[in-house]
N, C-alpha and C positions, 0 to 999 in steps of 0.2 A: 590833873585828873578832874575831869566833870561828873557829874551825874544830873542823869536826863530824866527828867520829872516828869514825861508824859508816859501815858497810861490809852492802851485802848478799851474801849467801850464796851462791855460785853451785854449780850442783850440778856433778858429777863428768862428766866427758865418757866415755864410753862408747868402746870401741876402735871400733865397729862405725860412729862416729859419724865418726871419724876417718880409715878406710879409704879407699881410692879407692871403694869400692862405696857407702861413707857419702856422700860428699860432695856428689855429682851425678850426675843420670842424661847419657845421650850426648844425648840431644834438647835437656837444657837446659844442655846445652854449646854446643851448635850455635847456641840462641838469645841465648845470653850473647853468643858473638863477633859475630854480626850486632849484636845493640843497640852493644855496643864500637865496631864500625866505625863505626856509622850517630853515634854521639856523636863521634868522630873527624872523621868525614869534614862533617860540620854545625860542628861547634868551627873545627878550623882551614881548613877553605874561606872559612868567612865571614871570618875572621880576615885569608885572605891577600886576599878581593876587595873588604874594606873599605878595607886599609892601600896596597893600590895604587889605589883611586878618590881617597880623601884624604889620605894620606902620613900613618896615624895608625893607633894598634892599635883596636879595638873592643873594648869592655869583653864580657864572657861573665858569666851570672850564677852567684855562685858556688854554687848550688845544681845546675848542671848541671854544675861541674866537681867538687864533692861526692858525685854520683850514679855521673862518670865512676871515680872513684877506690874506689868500691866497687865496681864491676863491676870492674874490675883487679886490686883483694885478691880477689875469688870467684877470678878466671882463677886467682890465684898459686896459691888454695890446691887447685883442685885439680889444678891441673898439679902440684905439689910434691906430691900424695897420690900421683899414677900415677908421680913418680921420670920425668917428663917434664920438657924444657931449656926448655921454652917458657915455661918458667915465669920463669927469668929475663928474655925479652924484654919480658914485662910488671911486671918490677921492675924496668926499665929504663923503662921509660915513665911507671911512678909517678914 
């Protein structure tokens, strides 16, 4: 076994890039929390109308709880850019 000790280079993050003005506009704010919900409400619906027809969890694939978990790091980061608390409620649900 080797290990490859190169690294790429990543460039320098920009202040502007980082701002609350950087991060997201309001529209695709609006549309973040809807997809959020809508993987929310599809995850554990099904979750609870399987485990009470057959007394059993239903597996979820993990590419949609992969997908969910990145839409929750965008909420954090830019709730945490505007110095908004919301931002903890979705480090709470991470």
């Amino acid at each position: 076994m080797s290990i490859d000790k190169k690294y790429q280079k990543k460039k320098k993050l920009l202040e502007s890039e980082v701002t609350s003005e950087g991060v997201m506009q309001p529209s695709e704010v609006d549309i973040l929390l809807k997809t959020i919900s809508n993987y929310e409400q599809v995850l554990f619906q099904k979750d609870t109308e399987e485990t009470q027809r057959t007394s059993m969890t239903t597996e979820i694939a993990p590419s949609s709880i992969q997908h969910l978990i990145s839409l929750y790091n965008k909420a954090i980061e830019y709730y945490s850019a505007m110095n908004d608390e919301r931002h903890m409620q979705f480090l709470q649900k991470l």
